[in-house]
C-alpha positions in Angstrom: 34.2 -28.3 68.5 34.7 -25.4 70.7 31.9 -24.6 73.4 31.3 -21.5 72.4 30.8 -22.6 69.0 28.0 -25.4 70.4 26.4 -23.0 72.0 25.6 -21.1 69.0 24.9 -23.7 66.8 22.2 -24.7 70.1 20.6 -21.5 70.1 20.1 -21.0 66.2 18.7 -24.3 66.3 16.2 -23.3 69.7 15.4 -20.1 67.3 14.7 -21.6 64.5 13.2 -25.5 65.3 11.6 -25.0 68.9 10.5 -21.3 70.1 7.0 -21.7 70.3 6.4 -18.0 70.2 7.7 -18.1 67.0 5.8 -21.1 65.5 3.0 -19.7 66.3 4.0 -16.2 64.8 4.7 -18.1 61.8 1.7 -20.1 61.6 -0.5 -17.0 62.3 1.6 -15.3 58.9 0.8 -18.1 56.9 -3.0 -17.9 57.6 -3.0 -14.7 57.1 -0.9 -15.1 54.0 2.0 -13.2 54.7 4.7 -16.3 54.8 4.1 -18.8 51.4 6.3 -21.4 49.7 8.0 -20.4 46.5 6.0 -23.1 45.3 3.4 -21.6 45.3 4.6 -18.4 42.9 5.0 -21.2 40.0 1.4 -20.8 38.5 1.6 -17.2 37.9 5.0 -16.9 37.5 5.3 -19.5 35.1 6.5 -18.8 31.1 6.9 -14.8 32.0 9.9 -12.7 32.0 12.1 -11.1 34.1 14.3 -8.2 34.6 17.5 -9.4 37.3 19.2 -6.3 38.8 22.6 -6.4 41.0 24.5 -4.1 42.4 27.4 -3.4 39.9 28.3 -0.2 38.7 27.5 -0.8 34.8 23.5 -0.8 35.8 23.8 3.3 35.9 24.5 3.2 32.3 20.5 2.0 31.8 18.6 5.1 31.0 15.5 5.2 33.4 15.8 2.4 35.5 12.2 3.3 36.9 10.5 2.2 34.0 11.2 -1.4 35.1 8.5 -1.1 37.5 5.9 -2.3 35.5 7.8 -5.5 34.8 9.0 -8.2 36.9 12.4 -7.4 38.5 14.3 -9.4 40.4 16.8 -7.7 42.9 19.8 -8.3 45.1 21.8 -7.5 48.3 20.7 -3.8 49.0 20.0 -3.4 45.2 16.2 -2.0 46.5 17.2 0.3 48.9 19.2 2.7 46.4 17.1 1.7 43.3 13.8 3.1 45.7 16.0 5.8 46.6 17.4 7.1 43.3 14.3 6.0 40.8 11.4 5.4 43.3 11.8 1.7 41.7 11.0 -1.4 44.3 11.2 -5.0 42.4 8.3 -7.3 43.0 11.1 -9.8 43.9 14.1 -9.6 46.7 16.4 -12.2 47.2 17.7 -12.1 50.5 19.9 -15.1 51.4 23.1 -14.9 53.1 24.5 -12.9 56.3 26.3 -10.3 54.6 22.8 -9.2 52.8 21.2 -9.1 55.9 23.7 -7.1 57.6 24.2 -4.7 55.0 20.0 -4.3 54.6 20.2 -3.3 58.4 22.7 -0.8 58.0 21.3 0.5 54.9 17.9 1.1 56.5 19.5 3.0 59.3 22.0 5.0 57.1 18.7 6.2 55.3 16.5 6.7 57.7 13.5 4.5 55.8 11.8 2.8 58.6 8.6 2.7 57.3 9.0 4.8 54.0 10.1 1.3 52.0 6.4 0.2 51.1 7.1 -4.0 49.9 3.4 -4.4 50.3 3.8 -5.2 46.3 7.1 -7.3 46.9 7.9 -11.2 47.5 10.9 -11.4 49.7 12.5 -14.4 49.4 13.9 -15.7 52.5 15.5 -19.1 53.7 13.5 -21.5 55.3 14.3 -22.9 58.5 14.7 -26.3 57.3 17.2 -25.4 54.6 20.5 -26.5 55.1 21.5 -22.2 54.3 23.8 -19.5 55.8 20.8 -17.6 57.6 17.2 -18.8 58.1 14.0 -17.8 58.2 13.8 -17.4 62.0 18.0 -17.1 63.0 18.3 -13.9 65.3 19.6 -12.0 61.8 16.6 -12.4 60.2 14.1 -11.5 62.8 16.0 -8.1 62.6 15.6 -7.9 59.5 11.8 -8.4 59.3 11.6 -6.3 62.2 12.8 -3.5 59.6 11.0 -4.2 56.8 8.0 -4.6 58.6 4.6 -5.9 56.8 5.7 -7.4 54.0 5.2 -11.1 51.7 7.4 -13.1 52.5 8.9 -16.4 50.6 10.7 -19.6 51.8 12.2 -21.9 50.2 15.0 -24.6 50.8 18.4 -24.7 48.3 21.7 -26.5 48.0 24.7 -24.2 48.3 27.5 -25.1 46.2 31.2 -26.0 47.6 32.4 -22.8 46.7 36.2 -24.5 45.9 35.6 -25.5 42.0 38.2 -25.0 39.2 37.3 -24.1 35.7 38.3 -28.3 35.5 35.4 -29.0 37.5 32.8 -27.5 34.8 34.2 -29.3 32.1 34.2 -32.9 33.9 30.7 -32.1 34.9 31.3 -32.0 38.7 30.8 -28.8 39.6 26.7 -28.9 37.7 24.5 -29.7 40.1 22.4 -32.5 39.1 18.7 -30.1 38.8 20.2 -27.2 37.8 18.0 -24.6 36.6 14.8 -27.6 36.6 11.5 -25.4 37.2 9.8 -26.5 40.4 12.9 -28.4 42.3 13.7 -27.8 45.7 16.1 -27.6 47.5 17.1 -25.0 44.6 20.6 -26.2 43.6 23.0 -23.0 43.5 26.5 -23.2 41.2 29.4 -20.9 41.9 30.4 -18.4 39.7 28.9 -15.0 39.5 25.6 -13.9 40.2 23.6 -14.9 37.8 24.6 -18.6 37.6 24.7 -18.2 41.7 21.6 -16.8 42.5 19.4 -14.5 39.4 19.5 -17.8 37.1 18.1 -20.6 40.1 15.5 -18.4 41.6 14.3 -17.4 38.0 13.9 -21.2 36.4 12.6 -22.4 39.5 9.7 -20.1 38.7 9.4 -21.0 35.4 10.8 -17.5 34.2 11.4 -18.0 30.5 13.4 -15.0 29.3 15.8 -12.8 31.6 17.3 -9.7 31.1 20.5 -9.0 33.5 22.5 -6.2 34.8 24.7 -4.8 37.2 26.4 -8.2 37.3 29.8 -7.3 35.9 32.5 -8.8 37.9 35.0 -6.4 38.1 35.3 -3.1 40.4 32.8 -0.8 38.5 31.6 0.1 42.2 28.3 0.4 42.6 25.1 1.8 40.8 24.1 4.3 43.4 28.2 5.5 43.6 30.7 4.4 41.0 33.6 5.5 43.9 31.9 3.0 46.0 34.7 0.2 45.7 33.7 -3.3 46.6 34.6 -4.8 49.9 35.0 -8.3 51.4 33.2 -9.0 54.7 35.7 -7.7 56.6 35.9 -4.4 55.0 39.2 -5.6 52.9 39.0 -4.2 49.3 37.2 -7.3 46.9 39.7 -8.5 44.0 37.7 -10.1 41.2 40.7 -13.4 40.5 38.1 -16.0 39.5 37.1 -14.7 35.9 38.3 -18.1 34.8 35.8 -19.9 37.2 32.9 -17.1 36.2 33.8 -17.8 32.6 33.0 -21.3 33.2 30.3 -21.6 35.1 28.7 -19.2 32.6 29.7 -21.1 29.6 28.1 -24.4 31.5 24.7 -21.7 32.2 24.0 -21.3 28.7 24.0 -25.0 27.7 21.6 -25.4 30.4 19.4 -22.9 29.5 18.8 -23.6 26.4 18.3 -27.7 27.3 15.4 -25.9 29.7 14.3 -23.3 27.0 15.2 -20.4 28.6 16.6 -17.3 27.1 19.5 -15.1 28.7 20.3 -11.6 27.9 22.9 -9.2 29.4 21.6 -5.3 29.5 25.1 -4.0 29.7 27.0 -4.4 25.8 30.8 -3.8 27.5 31.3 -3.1 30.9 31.0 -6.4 32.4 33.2 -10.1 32.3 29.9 -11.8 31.5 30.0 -10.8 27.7 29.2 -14.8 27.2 26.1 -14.2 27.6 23.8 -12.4 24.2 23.2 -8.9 25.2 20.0 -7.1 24.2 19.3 -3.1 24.0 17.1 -2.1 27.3 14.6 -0.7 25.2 14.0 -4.4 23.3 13.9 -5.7 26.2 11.1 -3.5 28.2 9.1 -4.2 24.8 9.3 -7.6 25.5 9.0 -7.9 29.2 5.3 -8.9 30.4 3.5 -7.0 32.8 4.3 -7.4 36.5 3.3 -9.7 39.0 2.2 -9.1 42.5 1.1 -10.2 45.5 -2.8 -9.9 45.0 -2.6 -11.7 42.1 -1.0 -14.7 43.9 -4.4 -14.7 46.4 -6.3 -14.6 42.9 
């Protein structure tokens, strides 16, 4: 291993195992109840439902996203920055978990000049902790910029298993690539499977909660661009443009999600009828599903 490569794997550990400013930062948050385990979201969470937005394109073709705000929605990536933007619509749930979404958060922030006009009083943001064996932690120098921007907020740790991120649509069928607790309510580390986002991220979060029905969108897993600009075209890391070759593995992983789901009782819809890959899932009109959704859960009522 190359020294320079020690010597940042030393100072993420110092930042987030043995700064003693921040332990006590992070103790005084949790007394004050601003840091919780996502543990502790499972009692009120538990048998609701849930709205899951992403960041694809096909998500503009919902009429009035903002009515979603009286429901829980869980969002993605930068997913709240435009949806506050466009529809004054902030998600009582944000997933933040990997360095790219941080990055991009940053930068979004900045590009929109909303330091201090994002109010997530009324939002869990899920974060990882920094004992989970994740991409970014609770307390890497990333992060701490990013709370920095977001300022007072609730925030959420938890631990999860990150999948290998090499299976074959061979690997679903033999069973290897199903992690052993997929989709079990209450298990931590939350075990991630590839595919797309909702087997990779929307589905985990959501059982773990004990989230019984889900509606989906902007998960379509092609180049619809994005639901704040459809001439936004996705982009790698690296600013390379995103090719979309593992429908096969998607397909899969997807087909493997539904058998699960309904071995934990949980029901999957898709909001968008044709633009998307995912059209293995059930889709459901928007407007059956906001009569189904229940009412939105917050903060406050956690402390109740």
């Amino acid at each position: 291993m190359k020294l320079k490569q020690i010597a940042a794997k030393l100072r993420n550990w110092l930042l987030t195992r043995a700064d003693p400013i921040e332990l006590f930062r992070l103790r005084r948050m949790k007394m004050q109840g601003k840091l919780v385990d996502i543990s502790s979201l499972i009692p009120v969470f538990k048998d609701s439902t849930s709205f899951a937005f992403a960041t694809g394109g096909s998500l503009s073709n919902l009429q009035d996203l903002g009515r979603t705000n009286k429901h829980n929605l869980l969002m993605l990536t930068t997913g709240p920055i435009h949806s506050f933007r466009l529809f004054g619509l902030i998600p009582n749930i944000w997933l933040v978990h990997n360095p790219d979404s941080v990055r991009m958060t940053i930068r979004a922030f900045d590009e929109y000049n909303l330091h201090g006009k994002l109010d997530l009083s009324n939002t869990f943001i899920l974060i990882p902790h920094n004992k989970s064996d994740s991409k970014v932690r609770f307390s890497s120098k990333r992060v701490r910029e990013l709370r920095s921007v977001l300022g007072d907020a609730k925030y959420v740790q938890y631990t999860e298993h990150i999948y290998a991120g090499n299976e074959t649509p061979a690997d679903y069928s033999s069973g290897k690539a199903i992690p052993s607790n997929y989709l079990e309510a209450g298990n931590e580390p939350i075990e991630l499977m590839n595919g797309s986002s909702v087997e990779a991220a929307i589905l985990p979060f959501l059982a773990f909660l004990g989230i019984k029905e889900v509606y989906f969108g902007g998960v379509d897993h092609m180049d619809t661009g994005h639901f704040w600009d459809r001439k936004d075209p996705w982009q790698n890391a690296d600013g390379s443009p995103k090719t979309f070759r593992d429908t096969d593995v998607v397909k899969a992983a997807g087909e493997v999600a539904m058998r699960v789901i309904e071995e934990r009782g949980i029901r999957v819809f898709r909001l968008e009828q044709k633009e998307t890959n995912l059209t293995h899932y059930p889709h459901i009109d928007f407007e059956l599903a906001l009569s189904r959704a229940t009412e939105r859960i917050e903060p406050d009522d956690l402390e109740s």
